[in-house]
C-alpha positions as CSV (number, residue, x, y, z in Angstrom):
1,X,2.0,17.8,52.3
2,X,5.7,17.8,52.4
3,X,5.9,15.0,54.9
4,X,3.1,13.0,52.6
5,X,5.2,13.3,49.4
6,X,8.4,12.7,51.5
7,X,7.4,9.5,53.6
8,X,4.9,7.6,50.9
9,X,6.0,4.6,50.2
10,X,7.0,4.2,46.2
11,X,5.5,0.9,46.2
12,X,1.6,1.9,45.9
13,X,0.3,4.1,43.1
14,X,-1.5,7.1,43.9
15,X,-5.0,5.5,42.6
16,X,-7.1,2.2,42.4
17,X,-8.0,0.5,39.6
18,X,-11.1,2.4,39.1
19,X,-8.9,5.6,38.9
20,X,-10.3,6.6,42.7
21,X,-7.8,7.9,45.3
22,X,-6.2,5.1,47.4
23,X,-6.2,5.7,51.3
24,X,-3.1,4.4,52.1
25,X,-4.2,4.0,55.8
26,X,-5.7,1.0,55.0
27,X,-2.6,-0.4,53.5
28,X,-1.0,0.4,57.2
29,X,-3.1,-0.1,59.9
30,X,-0.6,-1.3,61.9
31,X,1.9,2.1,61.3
32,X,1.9,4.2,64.2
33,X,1.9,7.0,61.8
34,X,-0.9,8.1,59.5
35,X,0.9,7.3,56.2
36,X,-1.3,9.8,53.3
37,X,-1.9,10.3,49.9
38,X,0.1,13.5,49.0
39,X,-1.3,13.6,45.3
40,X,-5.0,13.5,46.4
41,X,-3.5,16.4,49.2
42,X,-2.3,17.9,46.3
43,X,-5.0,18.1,43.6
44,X,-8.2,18.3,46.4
45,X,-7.2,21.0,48.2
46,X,-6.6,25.2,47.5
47,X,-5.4,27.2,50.1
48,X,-5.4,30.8,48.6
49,X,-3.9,34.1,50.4
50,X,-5.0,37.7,49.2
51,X,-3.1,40.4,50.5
52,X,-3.7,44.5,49.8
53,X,-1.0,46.9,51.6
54,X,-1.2,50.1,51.8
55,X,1.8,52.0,52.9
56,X,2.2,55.9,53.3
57,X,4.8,57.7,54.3
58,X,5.7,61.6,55.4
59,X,8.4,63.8,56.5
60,X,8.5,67.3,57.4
61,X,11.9,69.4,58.3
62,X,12.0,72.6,59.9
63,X,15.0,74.7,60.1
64,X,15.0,77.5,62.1
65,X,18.4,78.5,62.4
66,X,21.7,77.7,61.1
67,X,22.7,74.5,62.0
68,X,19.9,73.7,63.8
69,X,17.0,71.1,62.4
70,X,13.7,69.9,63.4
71,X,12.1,66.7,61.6
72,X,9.3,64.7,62.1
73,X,8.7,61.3,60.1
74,X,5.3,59.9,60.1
75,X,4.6,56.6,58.9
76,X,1.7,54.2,58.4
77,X,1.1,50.1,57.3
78,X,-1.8,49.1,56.6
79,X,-2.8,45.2,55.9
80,X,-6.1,43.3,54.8
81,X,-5.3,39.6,53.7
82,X,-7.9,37.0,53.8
83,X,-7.4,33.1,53.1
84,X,-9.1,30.9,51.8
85,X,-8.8,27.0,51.8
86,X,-11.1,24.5,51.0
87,X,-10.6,20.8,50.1
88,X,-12.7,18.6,48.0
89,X,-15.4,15.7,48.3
90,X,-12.8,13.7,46.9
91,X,-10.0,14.9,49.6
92,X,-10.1,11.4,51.7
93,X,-8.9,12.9,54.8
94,X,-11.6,15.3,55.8
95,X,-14.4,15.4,52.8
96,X,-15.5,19.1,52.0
97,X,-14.2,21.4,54.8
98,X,-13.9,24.6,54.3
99,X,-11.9,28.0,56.3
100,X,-11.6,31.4,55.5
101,X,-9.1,33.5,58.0
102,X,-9.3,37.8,57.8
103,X,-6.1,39.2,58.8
104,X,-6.1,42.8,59.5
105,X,-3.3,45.2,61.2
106,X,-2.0,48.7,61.2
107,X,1.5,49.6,62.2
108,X,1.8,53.7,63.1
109,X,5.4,55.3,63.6
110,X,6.2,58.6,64.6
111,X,9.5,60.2,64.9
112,X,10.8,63.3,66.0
113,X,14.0,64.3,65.5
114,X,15.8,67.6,66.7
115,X,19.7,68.1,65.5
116,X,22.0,70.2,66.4
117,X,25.4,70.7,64.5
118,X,28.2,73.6,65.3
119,X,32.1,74.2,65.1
120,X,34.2,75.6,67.3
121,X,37.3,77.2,65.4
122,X,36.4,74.9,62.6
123,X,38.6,72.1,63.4
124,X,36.2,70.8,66.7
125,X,32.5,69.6,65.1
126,X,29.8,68.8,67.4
127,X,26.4,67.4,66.9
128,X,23.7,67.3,69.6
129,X,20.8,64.8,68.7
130,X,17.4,64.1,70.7
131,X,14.5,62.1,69.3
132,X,11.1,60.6,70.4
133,X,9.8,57.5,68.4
134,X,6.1,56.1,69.1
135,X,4.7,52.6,67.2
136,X,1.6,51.4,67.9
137,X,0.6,48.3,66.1
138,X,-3.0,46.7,66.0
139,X,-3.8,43.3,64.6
140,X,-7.8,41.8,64.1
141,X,-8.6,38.1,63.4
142,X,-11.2,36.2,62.4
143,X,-11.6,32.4,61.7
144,X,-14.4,30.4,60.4
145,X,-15.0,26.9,59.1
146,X,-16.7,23.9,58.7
147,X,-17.4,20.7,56.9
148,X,-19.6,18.6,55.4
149,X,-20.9,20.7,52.5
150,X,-23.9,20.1,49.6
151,X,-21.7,20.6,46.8
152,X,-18.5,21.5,45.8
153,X,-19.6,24.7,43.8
154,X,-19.9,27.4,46.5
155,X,-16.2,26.9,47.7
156,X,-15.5,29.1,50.6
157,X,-18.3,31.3,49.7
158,X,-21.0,30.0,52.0
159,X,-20.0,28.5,55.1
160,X,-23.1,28.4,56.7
161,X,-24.4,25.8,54.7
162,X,-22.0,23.2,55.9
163,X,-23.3,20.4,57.7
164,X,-21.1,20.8,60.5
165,X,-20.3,24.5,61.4
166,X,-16.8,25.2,64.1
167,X,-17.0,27.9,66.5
168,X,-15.4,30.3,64.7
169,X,-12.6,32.7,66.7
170,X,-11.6,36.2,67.2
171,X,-8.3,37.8,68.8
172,X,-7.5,41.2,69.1
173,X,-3.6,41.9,69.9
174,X,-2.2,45.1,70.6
175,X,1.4,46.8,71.6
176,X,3.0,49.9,72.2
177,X,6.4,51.0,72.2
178,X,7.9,54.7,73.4
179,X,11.5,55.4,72.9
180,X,13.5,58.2,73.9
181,X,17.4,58.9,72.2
182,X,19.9,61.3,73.2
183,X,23.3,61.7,71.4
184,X,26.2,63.3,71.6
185,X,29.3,63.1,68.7
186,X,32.4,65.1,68.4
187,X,35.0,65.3,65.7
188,X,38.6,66.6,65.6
189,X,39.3,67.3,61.7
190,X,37.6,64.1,61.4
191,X,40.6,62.4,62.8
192,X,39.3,61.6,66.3
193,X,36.2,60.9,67.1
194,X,33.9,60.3,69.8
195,X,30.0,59.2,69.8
196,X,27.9,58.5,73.2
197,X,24.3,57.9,73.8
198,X,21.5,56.7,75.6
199,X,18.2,55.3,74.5
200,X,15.0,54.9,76.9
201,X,12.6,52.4,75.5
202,X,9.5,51.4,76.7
203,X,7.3,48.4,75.5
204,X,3.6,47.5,76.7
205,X,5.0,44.1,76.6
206,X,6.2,44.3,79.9
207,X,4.5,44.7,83.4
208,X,4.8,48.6,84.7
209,X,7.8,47.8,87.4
210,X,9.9,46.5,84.2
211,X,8.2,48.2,81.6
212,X,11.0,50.9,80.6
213,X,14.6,49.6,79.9
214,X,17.7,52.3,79.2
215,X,20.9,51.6,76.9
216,X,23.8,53.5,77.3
217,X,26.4,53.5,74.2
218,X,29.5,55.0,73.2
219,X,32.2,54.7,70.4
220,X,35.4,56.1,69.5
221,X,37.2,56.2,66.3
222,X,40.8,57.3,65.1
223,X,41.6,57.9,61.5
224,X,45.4,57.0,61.6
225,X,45.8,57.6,58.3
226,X,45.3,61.5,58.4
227,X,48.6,61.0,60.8
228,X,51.9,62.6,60.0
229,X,54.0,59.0,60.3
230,X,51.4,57.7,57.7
231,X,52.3,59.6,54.8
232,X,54.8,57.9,52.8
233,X,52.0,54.9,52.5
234,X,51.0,56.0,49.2
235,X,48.9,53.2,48.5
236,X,46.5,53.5,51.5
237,X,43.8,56.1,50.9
238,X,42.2,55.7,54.1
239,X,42.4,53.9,57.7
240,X,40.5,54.3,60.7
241,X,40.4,51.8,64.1
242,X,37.2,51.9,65.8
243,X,36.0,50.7,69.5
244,X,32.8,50.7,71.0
245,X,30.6,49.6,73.6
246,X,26.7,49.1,73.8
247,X,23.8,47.8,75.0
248,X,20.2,46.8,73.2
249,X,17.1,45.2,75.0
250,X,14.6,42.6,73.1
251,X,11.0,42.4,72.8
252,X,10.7,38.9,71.5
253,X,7.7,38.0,73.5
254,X,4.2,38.2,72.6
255,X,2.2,41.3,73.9
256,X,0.5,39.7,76.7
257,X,3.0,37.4,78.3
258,X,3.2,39.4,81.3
259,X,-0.7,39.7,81.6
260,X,-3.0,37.4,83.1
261,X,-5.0,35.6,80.2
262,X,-8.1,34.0,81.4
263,X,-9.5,31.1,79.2
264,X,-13.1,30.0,78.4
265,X,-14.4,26.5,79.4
266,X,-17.8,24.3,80.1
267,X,-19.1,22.9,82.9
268,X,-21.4,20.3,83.0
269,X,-24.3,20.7,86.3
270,X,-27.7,19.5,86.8
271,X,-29.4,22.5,84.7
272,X,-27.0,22.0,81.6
273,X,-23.3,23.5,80.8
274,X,-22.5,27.0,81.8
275,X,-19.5,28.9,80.4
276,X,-16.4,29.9,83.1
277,X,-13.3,31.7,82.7
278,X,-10.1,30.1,84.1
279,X,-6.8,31.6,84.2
280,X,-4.6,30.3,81.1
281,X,-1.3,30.2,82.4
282,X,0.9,31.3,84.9
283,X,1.6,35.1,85.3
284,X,5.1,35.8,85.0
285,X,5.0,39.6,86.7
286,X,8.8,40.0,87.3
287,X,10.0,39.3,83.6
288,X,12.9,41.8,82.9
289,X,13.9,43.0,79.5
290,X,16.4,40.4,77.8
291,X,19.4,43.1,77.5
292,X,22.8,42.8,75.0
293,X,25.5,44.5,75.9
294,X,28.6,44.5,73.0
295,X,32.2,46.0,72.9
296,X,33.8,45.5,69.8
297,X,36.9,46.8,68.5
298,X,37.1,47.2,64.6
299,X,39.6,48.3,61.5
300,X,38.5,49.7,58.0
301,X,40.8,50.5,55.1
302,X,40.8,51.5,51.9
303,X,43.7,51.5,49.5
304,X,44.4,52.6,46.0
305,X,42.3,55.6,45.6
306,X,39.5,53.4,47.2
307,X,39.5,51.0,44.8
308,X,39.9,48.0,47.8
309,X,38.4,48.4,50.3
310,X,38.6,46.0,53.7
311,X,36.6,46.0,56.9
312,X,37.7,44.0,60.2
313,X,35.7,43.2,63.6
314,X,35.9,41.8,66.8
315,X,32.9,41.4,68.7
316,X,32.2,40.2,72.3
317,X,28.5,40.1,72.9
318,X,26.4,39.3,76.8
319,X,23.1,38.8,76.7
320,X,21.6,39.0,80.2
321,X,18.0,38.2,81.3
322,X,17.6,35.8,78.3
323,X,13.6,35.1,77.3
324,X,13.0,32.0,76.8
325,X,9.5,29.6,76.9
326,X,10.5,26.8,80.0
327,X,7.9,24.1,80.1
328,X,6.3,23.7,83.4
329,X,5.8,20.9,85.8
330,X,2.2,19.1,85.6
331,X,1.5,19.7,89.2
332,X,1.7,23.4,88.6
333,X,-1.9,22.8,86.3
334,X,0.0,25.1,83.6
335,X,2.3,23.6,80.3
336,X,4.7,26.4,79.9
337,X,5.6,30.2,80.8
338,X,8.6,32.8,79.6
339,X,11.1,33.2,81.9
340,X,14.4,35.1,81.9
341,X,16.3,31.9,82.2
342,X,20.3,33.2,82.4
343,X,22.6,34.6,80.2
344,X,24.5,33.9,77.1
345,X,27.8,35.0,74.9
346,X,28.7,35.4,71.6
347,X,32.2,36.4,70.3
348,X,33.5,36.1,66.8
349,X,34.8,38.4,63.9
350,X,33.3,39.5,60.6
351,X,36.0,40.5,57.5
352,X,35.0,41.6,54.4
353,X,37.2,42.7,50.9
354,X,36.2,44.4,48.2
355,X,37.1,45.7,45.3
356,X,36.5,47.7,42.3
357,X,39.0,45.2,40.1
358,X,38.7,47.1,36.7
359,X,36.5,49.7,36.0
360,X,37.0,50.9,31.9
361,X,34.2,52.3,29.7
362,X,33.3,48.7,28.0
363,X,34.1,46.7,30.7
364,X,33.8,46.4,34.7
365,X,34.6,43.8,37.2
366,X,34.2,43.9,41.0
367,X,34.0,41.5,44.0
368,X,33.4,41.0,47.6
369,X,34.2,38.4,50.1
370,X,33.5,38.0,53.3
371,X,33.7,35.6,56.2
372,X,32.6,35.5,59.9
373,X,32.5,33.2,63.0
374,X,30.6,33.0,65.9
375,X,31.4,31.5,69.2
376,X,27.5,31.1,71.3
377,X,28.0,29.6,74.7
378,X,25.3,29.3,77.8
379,X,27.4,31.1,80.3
380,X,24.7,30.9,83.5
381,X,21.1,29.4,83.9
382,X,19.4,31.2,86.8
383,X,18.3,28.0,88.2
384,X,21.5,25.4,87.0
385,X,19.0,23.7,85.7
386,X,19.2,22.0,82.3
387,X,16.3,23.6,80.1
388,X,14.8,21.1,77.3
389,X,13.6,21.7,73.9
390,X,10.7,20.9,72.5
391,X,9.6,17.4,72.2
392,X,8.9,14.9,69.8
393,X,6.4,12.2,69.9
394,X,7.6,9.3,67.5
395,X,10.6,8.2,69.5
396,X,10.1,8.3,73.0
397,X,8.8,11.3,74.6
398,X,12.4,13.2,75.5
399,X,13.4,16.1,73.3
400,X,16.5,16.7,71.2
401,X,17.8,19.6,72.1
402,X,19.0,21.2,75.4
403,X,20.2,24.4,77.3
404,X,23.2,23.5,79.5
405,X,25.6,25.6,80.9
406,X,28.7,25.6,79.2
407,X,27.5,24.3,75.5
408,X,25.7,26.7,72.7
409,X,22.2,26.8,72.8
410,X,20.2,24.5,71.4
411,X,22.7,21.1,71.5
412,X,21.6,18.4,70.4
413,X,21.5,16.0,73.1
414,X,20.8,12.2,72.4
415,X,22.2,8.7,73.3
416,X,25.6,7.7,71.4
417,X,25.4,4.8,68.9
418,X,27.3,2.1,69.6
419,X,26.4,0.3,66.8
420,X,24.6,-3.1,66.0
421,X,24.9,-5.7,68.2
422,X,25.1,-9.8,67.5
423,X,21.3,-10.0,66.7
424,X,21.5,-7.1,64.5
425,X,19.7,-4.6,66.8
426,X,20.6,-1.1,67.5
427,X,22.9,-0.4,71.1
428,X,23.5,2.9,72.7
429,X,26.2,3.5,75.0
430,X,25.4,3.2,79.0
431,X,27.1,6.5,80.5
432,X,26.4,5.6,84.2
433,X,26.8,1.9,83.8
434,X,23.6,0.7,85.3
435,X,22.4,-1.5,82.3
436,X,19.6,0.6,81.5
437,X,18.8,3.9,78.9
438,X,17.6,6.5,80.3
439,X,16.7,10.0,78.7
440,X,18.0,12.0,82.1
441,X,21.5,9.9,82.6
442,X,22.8,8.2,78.8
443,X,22.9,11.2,76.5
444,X,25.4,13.5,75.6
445,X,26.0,16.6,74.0
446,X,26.9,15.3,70.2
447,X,26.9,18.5,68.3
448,X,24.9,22.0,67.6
449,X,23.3,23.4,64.3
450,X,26.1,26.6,64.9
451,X,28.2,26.7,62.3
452,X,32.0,27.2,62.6
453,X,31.7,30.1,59.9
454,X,29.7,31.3,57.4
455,X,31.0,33.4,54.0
456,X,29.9,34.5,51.3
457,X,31.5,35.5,47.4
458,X,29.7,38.3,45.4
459,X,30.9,39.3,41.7
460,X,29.7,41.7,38.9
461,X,30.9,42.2,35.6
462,X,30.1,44.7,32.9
463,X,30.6,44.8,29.4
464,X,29.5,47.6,27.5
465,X,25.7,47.2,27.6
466,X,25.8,43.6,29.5
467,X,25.7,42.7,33.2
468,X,26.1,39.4,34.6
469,X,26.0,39.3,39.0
470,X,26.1,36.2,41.1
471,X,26.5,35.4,44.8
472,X,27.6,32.6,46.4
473,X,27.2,31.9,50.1
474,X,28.2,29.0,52.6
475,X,28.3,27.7,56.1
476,X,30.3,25.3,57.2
477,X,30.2,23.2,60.0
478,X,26.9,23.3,61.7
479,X,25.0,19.5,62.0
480,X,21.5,19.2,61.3
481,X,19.9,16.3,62.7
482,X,17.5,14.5,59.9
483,X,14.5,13.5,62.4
484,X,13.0,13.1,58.9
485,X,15.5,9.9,57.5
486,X,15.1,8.7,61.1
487,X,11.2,8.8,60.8
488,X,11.7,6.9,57.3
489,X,14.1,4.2,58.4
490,X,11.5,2.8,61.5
491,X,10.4,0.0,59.9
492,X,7.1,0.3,62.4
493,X,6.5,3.6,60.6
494,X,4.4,2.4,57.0
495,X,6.6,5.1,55.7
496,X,8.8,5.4,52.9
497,X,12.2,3.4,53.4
498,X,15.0,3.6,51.3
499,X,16.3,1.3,49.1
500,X,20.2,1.3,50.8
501,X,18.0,0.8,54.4
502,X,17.2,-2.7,52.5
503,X,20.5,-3.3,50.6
504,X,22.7,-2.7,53.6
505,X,20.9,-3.7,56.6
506,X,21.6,-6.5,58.8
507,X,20.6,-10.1,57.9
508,X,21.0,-13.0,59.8
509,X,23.5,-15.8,57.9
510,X,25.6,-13.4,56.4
511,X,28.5,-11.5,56.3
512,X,27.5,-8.0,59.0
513,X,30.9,-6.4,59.0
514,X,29.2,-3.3,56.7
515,X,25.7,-3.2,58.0
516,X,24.7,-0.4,58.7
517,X,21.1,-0.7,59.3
518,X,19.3,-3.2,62.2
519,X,17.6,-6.1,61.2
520,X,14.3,-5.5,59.5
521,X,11.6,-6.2,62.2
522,X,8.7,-4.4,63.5
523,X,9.7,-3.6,67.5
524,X,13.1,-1.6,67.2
525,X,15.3,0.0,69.6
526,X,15.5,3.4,67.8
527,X,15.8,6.7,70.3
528,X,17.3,9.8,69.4
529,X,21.0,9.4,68.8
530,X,24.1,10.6,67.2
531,X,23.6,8.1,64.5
532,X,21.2,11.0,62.5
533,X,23.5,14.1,63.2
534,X,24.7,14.9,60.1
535,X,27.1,17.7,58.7
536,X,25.3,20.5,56.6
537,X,28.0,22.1,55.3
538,X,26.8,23.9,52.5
539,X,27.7,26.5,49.7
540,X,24.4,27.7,47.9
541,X,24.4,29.8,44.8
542,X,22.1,32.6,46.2
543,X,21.4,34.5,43.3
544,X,22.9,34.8,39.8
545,X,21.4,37.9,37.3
546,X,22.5,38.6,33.5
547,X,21.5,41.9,32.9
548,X,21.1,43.8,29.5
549,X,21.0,48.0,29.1
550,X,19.4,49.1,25.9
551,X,20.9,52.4,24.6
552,X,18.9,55.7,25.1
553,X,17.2,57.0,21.8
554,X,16.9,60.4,21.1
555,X,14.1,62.3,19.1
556,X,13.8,65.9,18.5
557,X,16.8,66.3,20.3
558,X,15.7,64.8,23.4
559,X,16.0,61.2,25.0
560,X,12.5,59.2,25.3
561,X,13.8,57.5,28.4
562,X,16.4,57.8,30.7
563,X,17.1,54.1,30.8
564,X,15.4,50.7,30.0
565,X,17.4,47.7,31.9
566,X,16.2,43.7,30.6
567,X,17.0,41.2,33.3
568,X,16.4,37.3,33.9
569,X,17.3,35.8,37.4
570,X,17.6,32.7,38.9
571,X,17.7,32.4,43.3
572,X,18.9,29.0,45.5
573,X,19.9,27.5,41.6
574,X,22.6,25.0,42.7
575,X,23.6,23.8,46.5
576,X,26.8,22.1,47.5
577,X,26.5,19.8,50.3
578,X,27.0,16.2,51.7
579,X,23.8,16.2,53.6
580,X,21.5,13.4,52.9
581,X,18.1,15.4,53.4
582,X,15.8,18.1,51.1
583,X,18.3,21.0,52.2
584,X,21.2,22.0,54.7
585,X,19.2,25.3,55.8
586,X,16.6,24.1,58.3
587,X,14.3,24.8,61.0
588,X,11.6,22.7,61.8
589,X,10.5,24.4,64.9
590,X,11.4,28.1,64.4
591,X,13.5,28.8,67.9
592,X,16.9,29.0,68.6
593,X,16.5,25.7,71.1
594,X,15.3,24.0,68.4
595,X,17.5,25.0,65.6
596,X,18.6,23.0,63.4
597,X,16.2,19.8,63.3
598,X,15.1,18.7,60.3
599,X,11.5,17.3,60.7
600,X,10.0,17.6,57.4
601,X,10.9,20.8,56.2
602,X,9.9,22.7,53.3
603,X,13.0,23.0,51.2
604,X,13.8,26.7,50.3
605,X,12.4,27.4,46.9
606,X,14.4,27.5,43.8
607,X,12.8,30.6,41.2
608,X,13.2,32.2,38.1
609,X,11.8,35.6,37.7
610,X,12.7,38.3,34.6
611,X,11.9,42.0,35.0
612,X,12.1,45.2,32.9
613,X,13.5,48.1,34.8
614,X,12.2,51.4,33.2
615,X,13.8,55.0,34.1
616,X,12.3,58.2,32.7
């Protein structure tokens, strides 16, 4: 509905003259896009989600000697959500349908933990840790629908009376994961310290030769300020410098992407159609676990009795066997598989300040800042091949986005716009020369939705019974590119053009010099270019919260509460940007290769809530 209310055209009113919804297809038979109605989307349909969850939670410790502990955590989620949606006889685009989706999973983890914690001579303090960790989680769906109903009355509430009934659909997913930790720490008077372990997990997500991966870690940590030489800082109430090294491995795959999935089909023969099972894709058996391994080296300090406080890291991070979907040739009968396509860095730093700024008995102020950046980089594909994102239909049939070696992930990749030309039509620069455009040999790496850094500002003040909190946070200089405005300004589109598109486009007979549209025709020459990467730079006031404390009462001697707190908030109030579309923070397609594009997508939500915050 987003993409309705964001591409109708202003010029047509929602209804007829007889107050009936317009179909604005008919206005646009010639678009290549389905211009809607987003008010009829809007008041003939309800989609509806119910959700109960149940969650219960147990732990039991055991201590049968000194300094040794045994604890097991048990743990459970439960989930039952149905929805419903149904849309009108008066909903133009498919008149009384009808679905109703049940939702059901369970999510079981156990841990158990065994510690172990002694001295030697006081000053050397060891802990010995093991643990085993089991989660099982167990998801059942169900889909129905149909269309074509009596009467409006019945709603979702009798589905076999529709006069066209869909093969409704069932899935059953499952997954498993086993976990083994072992860990070792040591401390000298808490002034040097060393921590090393090594975690065994094991995922049903992978085939049995490559089911179990193992991650070895270890860190050491030296609290300089307990030295002799760093006395006479009076100021500086602590200081430690950290380093460390460690490795992780991802699941990020669905359970059965290493299985072979057969699919259901008909076949037409002389005695009538007869169901078969096919295999659905191709079987990727030697997928290994996508593994990070990090060294970072790190400084934390606290000064003034601890009233500032400042934390400092360096990161370098290598992901290895990265997972990613790779679309296949046609020949090979399949669309796409996961692969472990290469390997990929990160590096950066994270700082952060705070402070406890004045802290009397009426009033309190504090504050934190922090900033980080993040350098991402493709350092190896396995093949050298380019990988591409996903693809886009309007323009062309090439994607926006690519993996390349050498560039963060994700890219945008598109033709470079050299402006208008003499008859006021759009012209892309011709890397190789050859007089033609292709997708494979005239685009160029013009920018990525990583941002240079991101930071963030959070303050709190107090005064006597009053609280007032806000956070403000900020990126700054990722691109976006607004597939959206590029949708809108196709004048082939029936959608909803802008009124500078008209204003400042080209016309022929007049002054061009500060066109910056084509000429208004039907047959462009619009591809994916540089001309719709914009910067999203943003700063976004998160959250902001007055809070008020009422004073305790007292009767009989004794207080009826122990406190009663009052608050009103407001989340994603105000946002600073110079980007033209609904909002800076996007991500049409919901991957990292496709970061970043801006295709229609549902603005975050602004909200107001108030609460009452009662202790006893």
């Amino acid at each position: 509905m987003i993409a309705a209310a964001y591409s109708a055209s202003p010029l047509f009113t929602p209804y007829d003259e007889n107050g009936n919804y317009k179909d604005l297809r008919s206005w646009f038979t010639w678009s290549s896009h389905e211009v809607r109605n987003p008010i009829n989307m809007a008041y003939e349909s309800v989609y509806k989600t119910e959700t109960n969850q149940t969650n219960l939670n147990a732990t039991v410790n055991f201590k049968p000697f000194k300094g040794f502990s045994l604890k097991g955590i048990f743990g459970m989620e439960n989930s039952d959500s149905r929805y419903d949606g149904y849309t009108t006889s008066k909903y133009i685009y498919q008149n009384n349908s009808a679905s109703v989706n049940h939702n059901r999973y369970s999510n079981v983890t156990n841990e158990f933990i065994a510690n172990y914690n002694f001295d030697i001579q006081k000053d050397h303090n060891f802990n010995l840790m093991g643990a085993y960790t089991y989660q099982q989680y167990i998801r059942k769906y169900l889909a129905a629908s149909g269309n074509t109903f009596l009467s409006d009355i019945t709603w979702t509430n009798n589905l076999g009376s529709a006069g066209t009934i869909n093969t409704p659909s069932t899935s059953h997913t499952q997954w498993v994961m086993k976990s083994f930790l072992g860990r070792f720490n040591y401390s000298y008077k808490g002034r040097y310290i060393a921590t090393a372990s090594i975690r065994a997990d094991g995922s049903s997500r992978y085939s049995k030769n490559n089911r179990w991966g193992y991650f070895p870690s270890f860190a050491l940590a030296w609290r300089i300020s307990d030295e002799a030489f760093m006395q006479d800082f009076d100021n500086l109430s602590d200081m430690k410098i950290r380093f460390g090294y460690g490795s992780t491995g991802s699941t990020a795959i669905s359970p059965y992407s290493t299985q072979n999935l057969l699919v259901t089909g008909k076949s037409a023969t002389g005695n009538g159609n007869y169901t078969f099972y096919a295999p659905g894709r191709e079987f990727p058996a030697d997928l290994k676990w996508e593994t990070t391994s990090q060294w970072d080296i790190g400084l934390d300090a606290s000064f003034l009795n601890n009233r500032i406080r400042a934390t400092f890291d360096y990161y370098s991070k290598l992901t290895t066997n990265l997972l990613n979907t790779v679309f296949l040739p046609l020949s090979s009968g399949y669309s796409t598989t996961i692969q472990n396509i290469g390997s990929m860095s990160n590096k950066g730093f994270e700082f952060l300040i705070e402070g406890d700024i004045v802290q009397t008995r009426d009033f309190g102020f504090t504050t934190q800042v922090n900033i980080a950046h993040n350098k991402n980089r493709v350092e190896k594909l396995s093949d050298g091949l380019d990988i591409y994102g996903s693809t886009y239909t309007s323009f062309g049939t090439g994607s926006i986005t690519i993996i390349r070696e050498g560039y963060p992930i994700g890219s945008f990749y598109v033709y470079k716009d050299n402006g208008l030309n003499e008859n006021g039509s759009l012209t892309y620069h011709d890397f190789n020369g050859d007089g033609q455009f292709t997708d494979t040999e005239d685009r160029y790496i013009a920018g990525s939705p990583h941002p240079d850094f991101t930071y963030g500002i959070n303050m709190g003040f107090r005064y006597k019974q009053w609280e007032l909190s806000f956070l403000l946070q900020g990126s700054q200089g990722n691109d976006v590119f607004n597939l959206s405005e590029m949708r809108n300004y196709s004048y082939s589109q029936g959608m909803n053009i802008e009124r500078d598109v008209y204003y400042t486009s080209w016309r022929e007979g007049q002054d061009n010099s500060n066109a910056r549209y084509p000429r208004i025709e039907m047959v462009g020459t619009q591809r994916y270019s540089d001309r719709y990467i914009e910067d999203a730079s943003y700063l976004r006031l998160r959250n902001i919260l007055l809070g008020y404390n009422i004073p305790r009462l007292k009767m009989n001697g004794k207080y009826l509460y122990e406190g009663i707190r009052v608050y009103a908030s407001l989340q994603n109030f105000l946002t600073f940007t110079k980007y033209s579309g609904l909002d800076p923070e996007v991500n049409s397609k919901g991957g990292d290769i496709d970061a970043g594009i801006d295709h229609f997508t549902y603005p975050n939500s602004k909200s107001f809530s108030i609460g009452v915050n009662l202790t006893f």
